[in-house]
C-alpha positions in Angstrom: 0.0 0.0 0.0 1.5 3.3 -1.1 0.6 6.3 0.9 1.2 9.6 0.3 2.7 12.6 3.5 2.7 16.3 2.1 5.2 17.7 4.6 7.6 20.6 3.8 11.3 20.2 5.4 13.3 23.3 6.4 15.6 23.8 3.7 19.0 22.4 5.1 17.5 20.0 6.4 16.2 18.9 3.0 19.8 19.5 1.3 21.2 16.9 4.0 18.6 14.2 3.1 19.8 15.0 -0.1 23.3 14.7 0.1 23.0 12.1 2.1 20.4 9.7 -0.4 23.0 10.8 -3.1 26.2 9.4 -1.1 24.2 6.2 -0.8 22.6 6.2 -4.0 19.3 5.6 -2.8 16.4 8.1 -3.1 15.4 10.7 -0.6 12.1 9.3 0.5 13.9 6.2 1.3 16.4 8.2 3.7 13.3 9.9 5.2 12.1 6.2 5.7 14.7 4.5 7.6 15.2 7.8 9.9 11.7 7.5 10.5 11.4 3.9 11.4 14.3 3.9 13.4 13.3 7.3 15.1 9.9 5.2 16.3 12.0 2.4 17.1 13.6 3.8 19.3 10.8 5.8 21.1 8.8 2.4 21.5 12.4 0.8 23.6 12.7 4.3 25.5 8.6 3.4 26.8 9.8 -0.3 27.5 12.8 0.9 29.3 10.7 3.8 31.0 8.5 1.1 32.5 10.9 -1.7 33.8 12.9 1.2 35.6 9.6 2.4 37.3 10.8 2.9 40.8 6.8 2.2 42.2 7.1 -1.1 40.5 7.6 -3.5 43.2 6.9 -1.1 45.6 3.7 -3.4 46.6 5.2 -6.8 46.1 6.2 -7.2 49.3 4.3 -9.3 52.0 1.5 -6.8 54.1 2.3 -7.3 57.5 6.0 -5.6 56.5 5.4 -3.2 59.6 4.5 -6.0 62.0 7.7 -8.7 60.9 10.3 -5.6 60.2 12.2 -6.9 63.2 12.2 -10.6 62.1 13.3 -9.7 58.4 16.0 -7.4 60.3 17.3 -10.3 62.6 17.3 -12.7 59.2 19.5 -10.0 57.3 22.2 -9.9 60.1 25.8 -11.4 59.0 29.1 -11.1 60.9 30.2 -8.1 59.1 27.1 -6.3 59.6 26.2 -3.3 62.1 29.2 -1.2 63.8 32.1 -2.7 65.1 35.4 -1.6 67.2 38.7 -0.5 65.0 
């Protein structure tokens, strides 16, 4: 299916396109193309990324008596190297 966009580019914007289909020999709408496919590409990996690092994720997993056992989880994390010690 062949569609058709009527959109004007600033001017040196247009002579880089191009320059640019000319060093590759390909035409400018194809140049226009692959910028814009990789432009939404990328966009739609930034909204994955956005959401995995989405500090309130996880920020309910946890059991919902946390409050009431916060001494117990405490006393499980100990190790010998933990808390203050004497130099």
């Amino acid at each position: 299916m062949d569609s058709t966009f009527n959109w004007k580019l600033e001017q040196t914007l247009l002579e880089k396109v191009i320059n640019l289909a000319s060093q590759r020999g390909q035409s400018p709408e194809s140049i226009v193309s692959e910028a814009v496919r990789l432009y939404i590409e990328t966009q739609l990996l930034e909204t994955v990324d956005n959401a995995v690092s989405d500090p309130l994720i996880g920020l309910f997993a946890g059991t919902p008596d946390l409050a009431a056992n916060s001494e117990d989880i405490l006393q499980e994390e100990i190790t010998e190297k933990s808390g203050w010690t004497w130099k």
